[in-house]
N, C-alpha and C positions, 0 to 999 in steps of 0.2 A: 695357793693364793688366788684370792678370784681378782681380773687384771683387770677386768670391763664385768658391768650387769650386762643380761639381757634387754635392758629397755634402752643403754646405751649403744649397742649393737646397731640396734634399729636405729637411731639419731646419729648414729657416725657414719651410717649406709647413706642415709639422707641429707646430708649437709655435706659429706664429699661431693657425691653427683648432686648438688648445687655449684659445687666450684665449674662442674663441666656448662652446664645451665640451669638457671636455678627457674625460667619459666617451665622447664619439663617438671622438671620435680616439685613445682609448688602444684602445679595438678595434678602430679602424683597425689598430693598430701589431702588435697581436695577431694577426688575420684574414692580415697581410704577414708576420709570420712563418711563422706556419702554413702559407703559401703557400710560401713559400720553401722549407720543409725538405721538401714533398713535392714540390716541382721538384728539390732536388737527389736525392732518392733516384729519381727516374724519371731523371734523365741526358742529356744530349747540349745543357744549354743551358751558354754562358760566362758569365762571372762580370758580365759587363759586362749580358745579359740578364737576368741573376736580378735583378740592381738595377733594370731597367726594371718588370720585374713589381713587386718590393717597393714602387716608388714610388706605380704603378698603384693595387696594394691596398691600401699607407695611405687613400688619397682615394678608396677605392671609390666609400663614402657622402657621398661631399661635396656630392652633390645633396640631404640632409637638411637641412645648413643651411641650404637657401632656404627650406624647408616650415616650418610650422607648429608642427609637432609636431618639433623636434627634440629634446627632451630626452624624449620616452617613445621610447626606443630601441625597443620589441615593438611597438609601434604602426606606424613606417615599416619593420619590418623582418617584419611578418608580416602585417599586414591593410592596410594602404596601399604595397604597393611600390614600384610600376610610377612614383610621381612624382616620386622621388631617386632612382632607376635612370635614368631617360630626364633630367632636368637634370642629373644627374653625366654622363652619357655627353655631351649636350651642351657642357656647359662643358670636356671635355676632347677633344671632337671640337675644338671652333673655335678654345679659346686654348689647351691644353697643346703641349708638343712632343714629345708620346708620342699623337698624333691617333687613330693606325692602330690601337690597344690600343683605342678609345674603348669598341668594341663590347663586347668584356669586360664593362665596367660595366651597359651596356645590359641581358643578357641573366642577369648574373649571380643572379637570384630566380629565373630559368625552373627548371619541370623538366629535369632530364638525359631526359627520352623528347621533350621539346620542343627541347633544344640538340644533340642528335645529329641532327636533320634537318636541322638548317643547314647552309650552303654556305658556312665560315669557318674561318680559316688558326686561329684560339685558341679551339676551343668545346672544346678539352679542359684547356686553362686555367682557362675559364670554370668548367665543370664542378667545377674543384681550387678555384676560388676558394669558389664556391655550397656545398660541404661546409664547408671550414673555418668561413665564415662562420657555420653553422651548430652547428658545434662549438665556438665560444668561445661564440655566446651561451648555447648549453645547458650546458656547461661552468662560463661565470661562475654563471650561476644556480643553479645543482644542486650545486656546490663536488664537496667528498669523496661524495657523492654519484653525479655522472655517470657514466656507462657507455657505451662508446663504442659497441659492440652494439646499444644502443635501434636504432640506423641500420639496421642489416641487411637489415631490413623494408622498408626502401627502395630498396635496390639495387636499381638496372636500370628504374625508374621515378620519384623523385623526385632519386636519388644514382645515379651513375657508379661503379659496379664499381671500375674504375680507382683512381678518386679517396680511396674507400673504402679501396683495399688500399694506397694510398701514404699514407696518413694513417697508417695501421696500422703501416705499417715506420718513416714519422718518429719512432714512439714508442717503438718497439723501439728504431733506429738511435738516436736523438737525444736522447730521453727529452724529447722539445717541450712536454708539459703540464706535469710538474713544472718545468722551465725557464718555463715563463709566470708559473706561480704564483709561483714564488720570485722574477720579475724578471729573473733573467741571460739570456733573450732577448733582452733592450733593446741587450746590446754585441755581440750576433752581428748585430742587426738595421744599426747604424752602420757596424757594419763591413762588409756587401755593399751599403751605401749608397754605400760608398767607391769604388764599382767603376763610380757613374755617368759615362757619359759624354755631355755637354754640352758644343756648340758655343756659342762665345757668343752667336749668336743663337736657340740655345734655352734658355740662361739669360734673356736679355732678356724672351724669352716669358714665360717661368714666373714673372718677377718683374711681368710686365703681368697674369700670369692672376691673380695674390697683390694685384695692386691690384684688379682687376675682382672679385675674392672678396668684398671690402671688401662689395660690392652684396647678399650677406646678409644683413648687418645695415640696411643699406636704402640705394636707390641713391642718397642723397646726398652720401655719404661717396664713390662712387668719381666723381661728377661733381666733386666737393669737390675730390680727387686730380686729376684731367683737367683741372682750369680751374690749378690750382697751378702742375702741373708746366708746363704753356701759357706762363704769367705767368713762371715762374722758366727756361725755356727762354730765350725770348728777350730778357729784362733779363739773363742770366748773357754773352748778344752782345754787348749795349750797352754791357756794364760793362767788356768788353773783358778777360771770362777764357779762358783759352786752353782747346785741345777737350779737354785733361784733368779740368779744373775743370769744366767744361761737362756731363762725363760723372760725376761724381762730383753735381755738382747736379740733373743729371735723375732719378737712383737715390736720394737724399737725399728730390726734392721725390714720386715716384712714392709713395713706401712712409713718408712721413712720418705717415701718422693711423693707420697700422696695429694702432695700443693701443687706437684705439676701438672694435675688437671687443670689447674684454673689456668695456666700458661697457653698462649695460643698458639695452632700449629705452623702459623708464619714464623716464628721464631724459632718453637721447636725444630723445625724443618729446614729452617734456614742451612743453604749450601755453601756458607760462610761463616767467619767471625764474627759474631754480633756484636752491636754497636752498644757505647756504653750504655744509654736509656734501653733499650732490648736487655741488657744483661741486668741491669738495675730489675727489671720485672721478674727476670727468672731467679733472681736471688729470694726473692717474697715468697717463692716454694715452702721456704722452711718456715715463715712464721704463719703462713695459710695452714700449713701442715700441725705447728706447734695449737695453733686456736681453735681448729677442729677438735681433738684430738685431747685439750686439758679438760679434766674436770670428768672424764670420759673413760680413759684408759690410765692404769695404775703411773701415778706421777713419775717414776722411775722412765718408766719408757715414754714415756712424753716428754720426758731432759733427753734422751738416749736420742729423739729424734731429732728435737733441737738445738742438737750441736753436732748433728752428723757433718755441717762442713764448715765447723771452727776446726783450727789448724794452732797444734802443741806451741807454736813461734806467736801466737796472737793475729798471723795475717789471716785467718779466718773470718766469716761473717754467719750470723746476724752479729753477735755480740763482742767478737773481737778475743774472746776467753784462751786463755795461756794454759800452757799441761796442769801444775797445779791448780787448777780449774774446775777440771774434770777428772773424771772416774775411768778404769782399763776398758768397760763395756762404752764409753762415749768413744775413745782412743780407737779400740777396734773397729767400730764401723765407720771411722773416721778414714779410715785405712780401706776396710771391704769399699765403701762406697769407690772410693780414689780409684780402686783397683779396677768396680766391675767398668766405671769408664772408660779408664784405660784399654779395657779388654773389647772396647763397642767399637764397630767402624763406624765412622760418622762423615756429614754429607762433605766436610772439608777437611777431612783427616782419615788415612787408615788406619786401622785396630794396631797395637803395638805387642811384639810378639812376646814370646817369656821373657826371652834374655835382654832386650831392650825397657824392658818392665823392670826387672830386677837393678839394673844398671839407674835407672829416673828416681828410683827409692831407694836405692841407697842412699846418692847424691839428696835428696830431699829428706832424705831422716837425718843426716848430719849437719845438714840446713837447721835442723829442730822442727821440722813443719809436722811430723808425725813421731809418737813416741820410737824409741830407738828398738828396745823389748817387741814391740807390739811390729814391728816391721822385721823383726830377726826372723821370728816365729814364723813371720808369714812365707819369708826367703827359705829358711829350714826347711819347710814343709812344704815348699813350692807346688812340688809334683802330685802327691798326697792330694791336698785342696782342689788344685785346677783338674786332678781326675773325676774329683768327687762332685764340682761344678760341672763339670760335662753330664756326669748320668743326672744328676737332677733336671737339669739343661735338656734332656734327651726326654725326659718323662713331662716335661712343661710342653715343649713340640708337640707330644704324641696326645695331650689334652687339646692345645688347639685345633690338630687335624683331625681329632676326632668330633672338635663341634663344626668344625666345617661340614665335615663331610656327613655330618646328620644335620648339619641345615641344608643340606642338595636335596638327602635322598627325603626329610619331611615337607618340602619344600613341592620334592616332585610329588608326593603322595596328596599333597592337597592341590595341586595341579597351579599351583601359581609356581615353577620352577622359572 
């Protein structure tokens, strides 16, 4: 069963990280047009590549969400580059399914007199990316204002000739600035989105690289994600749902906290109980998560997500819904989710151990807060699951220290360490 298209891959990459900030990622969307209209006035690429690039340059910058300073956009984009260029290229080197573009992202701040001596298949992409990128943001700033000539001065040492004179015809051919400003780029943009093409297991990828993103806003959210989908993988065996249900739960429990990007990290962070208006916000996880996410991903797992924290007794939220309600794949990660918190130390509670865990659910599955079935299975199999959440737990670690520690050593090799 196909669960998501390919062109909704790209729109649920893109309207997630809008929950994080959605000024980055609208010049994402801008920078991907721009790119787009001066690949097709150069020629010879198919429609099916133009959409590889467009996806590329939405998430050029998606190495800024990990930094600091994501929200002073001229800060990582003219005086700090080199450290959301090299964690953008990484994160789409190791988990995108567009790896071989990676480099694009890499080099796209260089000069054009520094990207014409490389030894690579896209440094003239690169080049078209590094312009446009350049012309939205002078562009948004400067309005009625800007003047595309300011560049001229650059040609042939900061800017590609090239890249120059195909930006010039976009604007002839296409009229692409006034299209930005008025908006009606957005439907040219969806529409060569439509030309993605993805195997399912570079959808699978792209929706594991959309959980690993989650690590953003800080890695306990995608451990949070890893220990869940652990838990709800193999109680969705024990329950004895079949490998359709099984695949609809793993995609449900993968991407079910993805609204807590929009959450901010005062509250996430908080070294206390949050206050009722603070807890009022973070409960809107699930319907930011539920609106992303319909119409996008197969409806199944879009209810799967949206009732991951209704509770069998009705004291649940958003909707309040009662075990006859709901299905054994909602139940379940109704339970995983419970558990992987339980299993988190947090800034105003420590992690609780097995037997202290087991002891909190029972008492709450007789309560009816979780089905009674769906909490046995997990007790039964106590030891089984939480060994099998460690080794995947152990292969999640061993991914992040590996992009660390290829952001030092690429980091030192271009000498900005």
């Amino acid at each position: 069963m196909e669960y998501i298209h390919s062109k909704d891959i790209f729109l649920l990459m893109r309207d997630t990280l809008k929950l994080v900030d959605r000024k980055s990622m609208d010049h994402g969307s801008r920078v991907a047009y721009y790119l787009y209209k001066m690949l097709e006035c150069k020629g010879g690429y198919e429609k099916f590549e133009l959409a590889d690039f467009v996806f590329l340059a939405s998430l050029h910058d998606i190495g800024a969400y990990k930094t600091e300073n994501l929200k002073d956009m001229l800060q990582y984009e003219f005086r700090e580059t080199m450290a959301h260029s090299v964690y953008g290229y990484l994160v789409f080197k190791n988990l995108s399914p567009l790896s071989e573009l990676a480099q694009i992202i890499l080099y796209h701040h260089m000069d054009y007199s520094q990207i014409v001596t490389m030894d690579y298949e896209y440094k003239d992409i690169t080049a078209c990316l590094n312009l446009a990128e350049k012309i939205d943001i002078y562009s948004t700033i400067l309005g009625d204002k800007f003047d595309m000539r300011r560049f001229e001065k650059h040609i042939g040492t900061i800017l590609s000739k090239e890249s120059f004179d195909l930006f010039r015809e976009s604007v002839e051919k296409y009229d692409v600035l006034n299209k930005v400003k008025s908006g009606e780029y957005k439907a040219e943009l969806d529409d060569i989105a439509g030309y993605m093409i993805f195997t399912n297991a570079d959808k699978k990828k792209s929706l594991e690289m959309l959980m690993y993103s989650q690590g953003f806003k800080g890695e306990s959210l995608v451990f949070s994600a890893v220990t869940g989908t652990c838990i709800a993988e193999i109680l969705g065996q024990k329950a004895g749902l079949n490998e359709l249900e099984r695949e609809q739960l793993y995609y449900g429990a993968l991407l079910h906290d993805i609204g807590m990007l929009a959450i901010p990290n005062v509250i996430m962070d908080a070294p206390r109980n949050l206050t009722p208006e603070e807890y009022k916000k973070v409960k809107m996880h699930v319907l930011l998560a539920e609106k992303v996410l319909k119409n996008r991903m197969a409806e199944e797992v879009v209810g799967i997500v949206a009732t991951h924290h209704e509770r069998c007794d009705g004291s649940g939220y958003p909707r309040g819904l009662k075990e006859s309600q709901m299905n054994r794949s909602q139940w379940i990660l109704q339970l995983a989710d419970s558990v992987s918190a339980l299993l988190a130390e947090k800034t105003y509670r420590p992690a609780l151990d097995r037997d202290e865990m087991r002891v909190l659910l029972r008492k709450e599955a007789e309560r009816g807060k979780y089905n009674k079935m769906i909490v046995n299975l997990f007790l039964d199999g106590q030891s089984e699951i939480m060994d099998y959440v460690q080794t995947r737990m152990d292969k999640t670690l061993v991914t992040y220290r590996k992009l660390n520690q290829q952001y030092r050593k690429v980091s030192k090799k271009l000498g900005q360490s």
